[in-house]
C-alpha positions as CSV (number, residue, x, y, z in Angstrom):
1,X,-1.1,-37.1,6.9
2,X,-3.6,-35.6,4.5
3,X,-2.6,-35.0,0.8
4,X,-3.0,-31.7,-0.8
5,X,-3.2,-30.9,-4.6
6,X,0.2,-28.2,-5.3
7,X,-0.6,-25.6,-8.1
8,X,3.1,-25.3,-8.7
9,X,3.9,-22.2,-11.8
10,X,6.7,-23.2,-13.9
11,X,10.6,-21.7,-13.4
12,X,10.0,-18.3,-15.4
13,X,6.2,-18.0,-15.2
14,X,6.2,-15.9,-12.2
15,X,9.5,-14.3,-11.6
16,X,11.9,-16.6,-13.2
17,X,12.0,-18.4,-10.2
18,X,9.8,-21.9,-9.3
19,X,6.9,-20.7,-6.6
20,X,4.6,-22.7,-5.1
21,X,1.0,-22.5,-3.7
22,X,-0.3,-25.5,-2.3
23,X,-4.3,-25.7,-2.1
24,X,-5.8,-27.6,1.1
25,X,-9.7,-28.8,-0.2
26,X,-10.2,-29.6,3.4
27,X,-10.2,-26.4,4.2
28,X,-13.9,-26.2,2.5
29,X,-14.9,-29.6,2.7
30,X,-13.5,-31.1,6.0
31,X,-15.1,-31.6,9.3
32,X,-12.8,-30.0,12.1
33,X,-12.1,-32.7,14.9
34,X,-9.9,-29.9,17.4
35,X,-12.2,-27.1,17.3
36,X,-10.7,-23.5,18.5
37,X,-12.3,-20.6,20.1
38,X,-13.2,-16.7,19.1
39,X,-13.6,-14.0,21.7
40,X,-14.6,-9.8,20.8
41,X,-12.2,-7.8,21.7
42,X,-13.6,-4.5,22.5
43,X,-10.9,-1.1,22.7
44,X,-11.3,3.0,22.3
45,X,-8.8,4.7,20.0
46,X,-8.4,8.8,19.8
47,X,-5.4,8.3,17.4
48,X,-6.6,10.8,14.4
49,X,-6.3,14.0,15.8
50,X,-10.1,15.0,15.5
51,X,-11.0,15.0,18.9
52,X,-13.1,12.2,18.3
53,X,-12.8,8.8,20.2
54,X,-14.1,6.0,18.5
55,X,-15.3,2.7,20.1
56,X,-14.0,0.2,17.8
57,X,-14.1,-3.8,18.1
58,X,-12.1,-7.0,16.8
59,X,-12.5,-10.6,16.7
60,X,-9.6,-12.7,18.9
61,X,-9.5,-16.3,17.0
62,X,-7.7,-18.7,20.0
63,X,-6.7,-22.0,18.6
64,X,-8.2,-25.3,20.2
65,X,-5.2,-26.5,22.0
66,X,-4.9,-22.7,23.9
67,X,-5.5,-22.5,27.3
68,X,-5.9,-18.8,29.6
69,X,-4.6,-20.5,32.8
70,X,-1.0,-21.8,31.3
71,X,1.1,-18.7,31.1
72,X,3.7,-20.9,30.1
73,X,2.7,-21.1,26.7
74,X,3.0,-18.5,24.4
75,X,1.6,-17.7,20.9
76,X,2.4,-16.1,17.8
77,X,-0.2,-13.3,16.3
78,X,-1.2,-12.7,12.8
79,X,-3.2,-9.5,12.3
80,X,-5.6,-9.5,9.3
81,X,-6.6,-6.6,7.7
82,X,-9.9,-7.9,5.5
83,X,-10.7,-6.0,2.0
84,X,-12.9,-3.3,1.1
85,X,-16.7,-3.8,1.8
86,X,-16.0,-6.7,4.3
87,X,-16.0,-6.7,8.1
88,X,-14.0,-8.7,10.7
89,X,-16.8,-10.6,12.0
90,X,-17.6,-12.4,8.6
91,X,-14.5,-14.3,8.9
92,X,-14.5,-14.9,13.1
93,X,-17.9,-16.1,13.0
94,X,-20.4,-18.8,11.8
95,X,-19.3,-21.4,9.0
96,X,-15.9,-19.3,8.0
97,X,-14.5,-19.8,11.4
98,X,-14.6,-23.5,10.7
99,X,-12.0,-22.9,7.9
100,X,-9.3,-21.5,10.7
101,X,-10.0,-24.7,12.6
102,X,-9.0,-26.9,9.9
103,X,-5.8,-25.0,9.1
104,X,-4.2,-26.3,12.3
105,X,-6.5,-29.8,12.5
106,X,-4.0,-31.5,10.6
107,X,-1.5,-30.5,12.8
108,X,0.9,-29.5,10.1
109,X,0.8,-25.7,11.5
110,X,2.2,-24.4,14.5
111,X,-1.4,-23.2,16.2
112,X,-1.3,-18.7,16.5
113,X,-3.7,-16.5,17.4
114,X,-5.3,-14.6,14.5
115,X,-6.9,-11.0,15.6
116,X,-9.5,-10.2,12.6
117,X,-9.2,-6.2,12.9
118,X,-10.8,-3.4,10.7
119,X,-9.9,0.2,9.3
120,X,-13.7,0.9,9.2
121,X,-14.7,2.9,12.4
122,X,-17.9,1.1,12.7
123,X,-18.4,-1.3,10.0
124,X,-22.3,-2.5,11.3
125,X,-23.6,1.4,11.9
126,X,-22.7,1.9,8.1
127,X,-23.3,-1.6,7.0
128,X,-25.3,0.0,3.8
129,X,-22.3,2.3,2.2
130,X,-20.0,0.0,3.1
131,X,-21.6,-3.4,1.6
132,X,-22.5,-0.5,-1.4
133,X,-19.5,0.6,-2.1
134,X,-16.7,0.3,0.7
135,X,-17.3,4.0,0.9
136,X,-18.1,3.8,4.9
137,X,-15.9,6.0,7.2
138,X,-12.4,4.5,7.9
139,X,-9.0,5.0,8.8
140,X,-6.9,3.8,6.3
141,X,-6.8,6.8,4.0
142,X,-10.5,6.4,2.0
143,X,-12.1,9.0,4.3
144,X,-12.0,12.8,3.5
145,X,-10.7,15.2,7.1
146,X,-9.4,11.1,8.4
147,X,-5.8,11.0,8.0
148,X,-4.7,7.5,7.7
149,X,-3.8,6.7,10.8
150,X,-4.9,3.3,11.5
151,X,-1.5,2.1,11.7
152,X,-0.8,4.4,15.2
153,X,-3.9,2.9,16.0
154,X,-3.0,-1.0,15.8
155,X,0.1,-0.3,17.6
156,X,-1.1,1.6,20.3
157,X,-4.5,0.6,20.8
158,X,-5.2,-2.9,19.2
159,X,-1.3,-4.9,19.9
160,X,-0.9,-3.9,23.5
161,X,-5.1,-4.6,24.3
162,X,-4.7,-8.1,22.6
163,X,-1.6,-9.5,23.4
164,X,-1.6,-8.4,27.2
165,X,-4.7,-9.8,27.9
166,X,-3.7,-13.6,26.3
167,X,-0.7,-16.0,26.2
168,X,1.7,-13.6,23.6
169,X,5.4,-13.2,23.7
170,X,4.5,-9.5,24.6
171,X,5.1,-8.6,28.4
172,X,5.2,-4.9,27.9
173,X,2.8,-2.8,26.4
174,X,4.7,0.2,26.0
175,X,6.4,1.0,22.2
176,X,9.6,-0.2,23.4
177,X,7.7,-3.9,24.2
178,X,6.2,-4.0,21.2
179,X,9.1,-3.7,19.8
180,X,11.1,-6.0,21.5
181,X,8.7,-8.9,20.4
182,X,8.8,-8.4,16.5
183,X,9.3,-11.7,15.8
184,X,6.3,-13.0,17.1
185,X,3.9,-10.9,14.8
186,X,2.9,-11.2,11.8
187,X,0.2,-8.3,9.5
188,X,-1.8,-9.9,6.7
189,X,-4.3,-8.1,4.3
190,X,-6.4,-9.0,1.1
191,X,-7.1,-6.6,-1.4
192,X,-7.9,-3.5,0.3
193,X,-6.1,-4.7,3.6
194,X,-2.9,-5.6,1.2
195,X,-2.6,-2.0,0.1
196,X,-2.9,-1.3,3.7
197,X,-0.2,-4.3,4.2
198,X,2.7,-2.5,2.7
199,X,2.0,0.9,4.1
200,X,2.2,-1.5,7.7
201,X,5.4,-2.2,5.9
202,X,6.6,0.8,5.8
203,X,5.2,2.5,8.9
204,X,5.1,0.4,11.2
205,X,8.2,-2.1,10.3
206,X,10.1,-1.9,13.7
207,X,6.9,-3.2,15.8
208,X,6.1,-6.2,12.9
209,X,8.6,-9.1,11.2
210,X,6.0,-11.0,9.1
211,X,4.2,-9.0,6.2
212,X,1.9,-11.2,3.9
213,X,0.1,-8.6,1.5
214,X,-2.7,-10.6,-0.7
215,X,-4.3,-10.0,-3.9
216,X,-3.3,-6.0,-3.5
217,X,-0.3,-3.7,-4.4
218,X,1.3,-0.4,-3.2
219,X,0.0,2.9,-3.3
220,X,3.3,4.7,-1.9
221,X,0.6,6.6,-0.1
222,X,-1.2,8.5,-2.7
223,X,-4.3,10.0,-3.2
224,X,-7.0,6.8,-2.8
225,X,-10.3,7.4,-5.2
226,X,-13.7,8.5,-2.9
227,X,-15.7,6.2,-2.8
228,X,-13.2,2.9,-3.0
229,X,-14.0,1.7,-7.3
230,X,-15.0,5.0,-8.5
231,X,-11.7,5.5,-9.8
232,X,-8.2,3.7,-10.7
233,X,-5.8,2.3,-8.1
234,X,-2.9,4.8,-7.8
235,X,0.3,3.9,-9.9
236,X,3.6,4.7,-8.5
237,X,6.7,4.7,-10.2
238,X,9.4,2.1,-9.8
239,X,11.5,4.8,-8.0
240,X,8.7,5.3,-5.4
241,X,8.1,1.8,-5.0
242,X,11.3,0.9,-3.6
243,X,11.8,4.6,-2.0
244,X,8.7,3.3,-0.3
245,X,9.9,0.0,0.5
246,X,13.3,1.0,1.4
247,X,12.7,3.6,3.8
248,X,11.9,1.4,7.2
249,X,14.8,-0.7,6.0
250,X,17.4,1.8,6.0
251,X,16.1,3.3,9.1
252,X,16.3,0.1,11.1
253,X,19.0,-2.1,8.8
254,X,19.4,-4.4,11.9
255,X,15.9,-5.5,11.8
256,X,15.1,-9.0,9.7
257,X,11.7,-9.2,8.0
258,X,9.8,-11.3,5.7
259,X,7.7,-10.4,3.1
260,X,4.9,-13.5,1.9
261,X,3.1,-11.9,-0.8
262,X,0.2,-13.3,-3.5
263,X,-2.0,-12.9,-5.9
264,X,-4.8,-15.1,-8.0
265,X,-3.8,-15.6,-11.4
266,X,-7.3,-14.9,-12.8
267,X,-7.5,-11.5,-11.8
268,X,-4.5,-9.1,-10.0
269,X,-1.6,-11.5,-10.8
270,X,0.0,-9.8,-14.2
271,X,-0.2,-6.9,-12.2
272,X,0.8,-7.2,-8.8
273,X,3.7,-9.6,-10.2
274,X,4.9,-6.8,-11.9
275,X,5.7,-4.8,-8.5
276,X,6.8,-8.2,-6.8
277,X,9.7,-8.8,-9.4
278,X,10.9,-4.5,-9.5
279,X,11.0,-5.2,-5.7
280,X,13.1,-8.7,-5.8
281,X,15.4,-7.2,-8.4
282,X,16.7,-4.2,-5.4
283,X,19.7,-5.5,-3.7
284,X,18.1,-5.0,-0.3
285,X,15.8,-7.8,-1.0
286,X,16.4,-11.9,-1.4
287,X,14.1,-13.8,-3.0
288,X,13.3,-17.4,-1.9
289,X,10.9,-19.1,1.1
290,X,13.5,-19.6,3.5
291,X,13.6,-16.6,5.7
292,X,17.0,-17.7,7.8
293,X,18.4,-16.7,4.1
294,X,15.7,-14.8,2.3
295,X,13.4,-11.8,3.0
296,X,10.4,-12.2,0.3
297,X,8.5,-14.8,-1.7
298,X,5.5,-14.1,-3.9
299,X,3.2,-17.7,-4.6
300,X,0.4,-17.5,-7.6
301,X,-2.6,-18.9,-6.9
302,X,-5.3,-19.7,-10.1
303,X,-8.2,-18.6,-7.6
304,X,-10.5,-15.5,-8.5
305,X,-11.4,-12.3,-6.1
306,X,-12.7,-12.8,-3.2
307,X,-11.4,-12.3,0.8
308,X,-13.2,-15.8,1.2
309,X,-10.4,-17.6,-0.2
310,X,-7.9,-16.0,2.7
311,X,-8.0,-19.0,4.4
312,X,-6.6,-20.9,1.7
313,X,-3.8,-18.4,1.4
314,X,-2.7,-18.6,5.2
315,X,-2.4,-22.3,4.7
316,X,1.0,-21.1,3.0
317,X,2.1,-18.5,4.8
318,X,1.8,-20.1,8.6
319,X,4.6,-22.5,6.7
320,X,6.6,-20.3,6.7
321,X,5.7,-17.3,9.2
322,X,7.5,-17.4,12.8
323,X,10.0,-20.3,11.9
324,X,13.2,-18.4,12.8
């Protein structure tokens, strides 16, 4: 078995408990010996009311050991969301794809499918704005006259497309199978996509069990700043924070979820700690990285800002996602 360097924070640094983030180098440097597969996933979606359907398209990572033919194998799915300026592509294809083959060389992690999805409605045809600025027209709330909608649209137009057409634990498309299979999908999101992470949180909760929001906190669905950087984050109260948070729980209180959030130290971690610890201290949540007894655990990494480092983080979280 490979050694890994841990970048362990002391008891009281983060949230006066221990938390660990474990780096995997190889992830970078290694050679990948079982080598998995990425398909484009093509899909229409008229879920924002405009009267406009857009023609929208994700990347399907399939790990090495999956196989179409076996139906008798099914797979766990973990959604990313990437930040602002990026595009799904730039993570299913050329040398970054290498770095979700070496996540489950080692065979430490149980192999899953990861879709590579995007709020932008079409991130190459306004490659310009959005590489400028992140200012290109999307879904998820940064668009004037586009309510943020994306979430409707990853239930009922990206889950039901992707996991009907491979090896899922889904074999009903409709809301009530999506549903039923909760526990076998995970939503991640850096930066940008972790703001969009917690509203998934508290949206669509019933249809998701595994929520890893990266490197980005909770704007209790505010007013977002046009273009994305032109002006500050909005702040929510500690009230609204766990209004926010609480909502889906007490709507569906039979319903178990985990919460794997982070942060890099350099840069967002004094701040997004901050909303971590409020959230731990509520009664509704129990902090710890066992989720047959807990329901959220934050891990500090010292890396800077930068979605390229998202492999690294899913090194922790498939530890931990879809073991109960």
């Amino acid at each position: 078995m490979k050694e890994y360097r841990k970048v362990i924070t002391l008891p009281g640094e983060v949230l006066d408990y221990e938390t660990v983030f474990e780096e995997n180098p190889y992830l970078r440097t290694g050679v990948p010996e079982k080598m998995g597969s990425v398909e484009r996933f093509d899909y229409d979606t008229a879920v924002y009311e405009n009267g406009i359907t857009y023609h929208k398209t994700a990347y399907v990572y399939l790990p090495y050991c999956y196989d179409g033919n076996d139906r008798n194998r099914k797979y766990n799915v973990l959604y990313f969301q990437h930040g602002n300026t990026c595009e799904p592509a730039m993570f299913a294809i050329g040398g970054n794809k290498y770095m979700f083959d070496m996540l489950f060389d080692s065979g430490e992690l149980d192999p899953c499918i990861i879709v590579f999805i995007t709020y932008y409605m079409d991130p190459m045809r306004d490659a310009d704005v959005r590489i400028q600025t992140g200012g290109a027209e999307a879904g998820d709330g940064w668009t004037p006259g586009i309510p943020p909608y994306f979430y409707k649209e990853i239930v009922q137009d990206i889950v039901p497309g992707v996991e009907m057409k491979y090896n899922t634990y889904l074999t009903d498309p409709t809301p009530e199978g999506v549903r039923a299979s909760r526990d076998h999908r995970a939503f991640a999101g850096y930066s940008r996509g972790a703001a969009w992470t917690w509203r998934m949180f508290h949206y669509d909760f019933e249809y998701f069990r595994w929520f890893c929001p990266t490197s980005g906190g909770i704007s209790c669905d505010k007013p977002l700043p046009m273009p994305p950087g032109s002006g500050p984050f909005p702040t929510c109260t500690d009230e609204e924070i766990l209004d926010y948070l609480t909502a889906p729980i007490k709507a569906h209180p039979d319903l178990p979820f985990f919460i794997y959030a982070a942060s890099g130290g350099m840069t967002d971690g004094p701040w997004m700690r901050e909303q971590i610890k409020l959230i731990t201290e509520h009664p509704a949540f129990s902090y710890g990285p066992d989720p047959a007894k807990n329901n959220i655990y934050y891990s500090l990494s010292d890396y800077y800002h930068t979605d390229y480092l998202v492999p690294y983080y899913f090194w922790n979280y498939l530890k931990i996602l879809f073991k109960v």
